[in-house]
C-alpha positions, 0 to 999 in steps of 0.5 A: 483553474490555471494558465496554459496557452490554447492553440485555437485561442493563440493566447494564454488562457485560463483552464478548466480541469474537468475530473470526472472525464480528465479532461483540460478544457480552455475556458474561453473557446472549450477547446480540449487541450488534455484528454484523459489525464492520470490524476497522481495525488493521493486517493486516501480516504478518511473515515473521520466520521466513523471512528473519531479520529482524523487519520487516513488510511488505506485498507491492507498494507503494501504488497511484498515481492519477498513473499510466495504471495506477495503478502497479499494474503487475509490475516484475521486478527484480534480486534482491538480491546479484544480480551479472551482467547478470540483466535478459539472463534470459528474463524481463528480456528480456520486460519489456523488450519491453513499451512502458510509457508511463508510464517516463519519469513513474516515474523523476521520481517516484522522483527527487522522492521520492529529493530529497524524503526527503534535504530531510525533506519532508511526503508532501503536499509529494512528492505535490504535485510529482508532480502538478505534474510531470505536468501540466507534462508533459501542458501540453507534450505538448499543446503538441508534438501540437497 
């Protein structure tokens, strides 16, 4: 609920915002003062309720323009408390197969943003490097291939 002037009221009145159609509509007459609203606030989701801890996050990470996917690509990891060599498992074993050319790229940037959050550097600083790095990487695989 808030204020904001209604032009078939002629008044300041009290609002209503409705979230399911995003609508504001004026309380006093039902006039529609703002259809169709972009709700900007965060969408996480906590499953508190599953796993016991408070933290909200979403599934995935950002998508990174320096890489040919943009890093949108389905990593299968080790679970957490895994001992053993989990990776020998059908599914290790598949992503293994694949040829990801951008390997060598995710483990610099990994080793920047690892170097980066120990040094207390700004995002700006980590992602200039990353660009940095791979255009000294493209500058010599010019260079060898041509």
């Amino acid at each position: 609920m808030g204020d904001a002037y209604c032009s078939d009221c002629k008044r300041h009145t009290e609002v209503v915002f409705d979230h399911s159609a995003g609508d504001t509509v004026c309380s006093e007459c039902g006039l529609v003062l703002e259809s169709h609203s972009i709700d900007e606030t965060s969408e996480w989701r906590t499953f508190a309720n599953e796993s016991g801890d408070n933290d909200p996050v979403r599934v995935g990470g950002p998508s990174n323009p320096l890489l040919t996917d943009g890093g949108l690509s389905t990593v299968i990891a080790k679970p957490n408390g895994a001992s053993g060599d989990y990776l020998s498992s059908s599914l290790g074993r598949w992503q293994n197969r694949g040829s990801n050319p951008d390997r060598g790229l995710i483990l610099a940037f990994k080793t920047i943003a690892t170097m980066s959050d120990r040094l207390g550097l700004v995002a700006t600083i980590k992602v200039g490097t990353c660009c940095d790095y791979q255009g000294m990487m493209m500058m010599m695989m010019y260079r060898i291939g041509g």
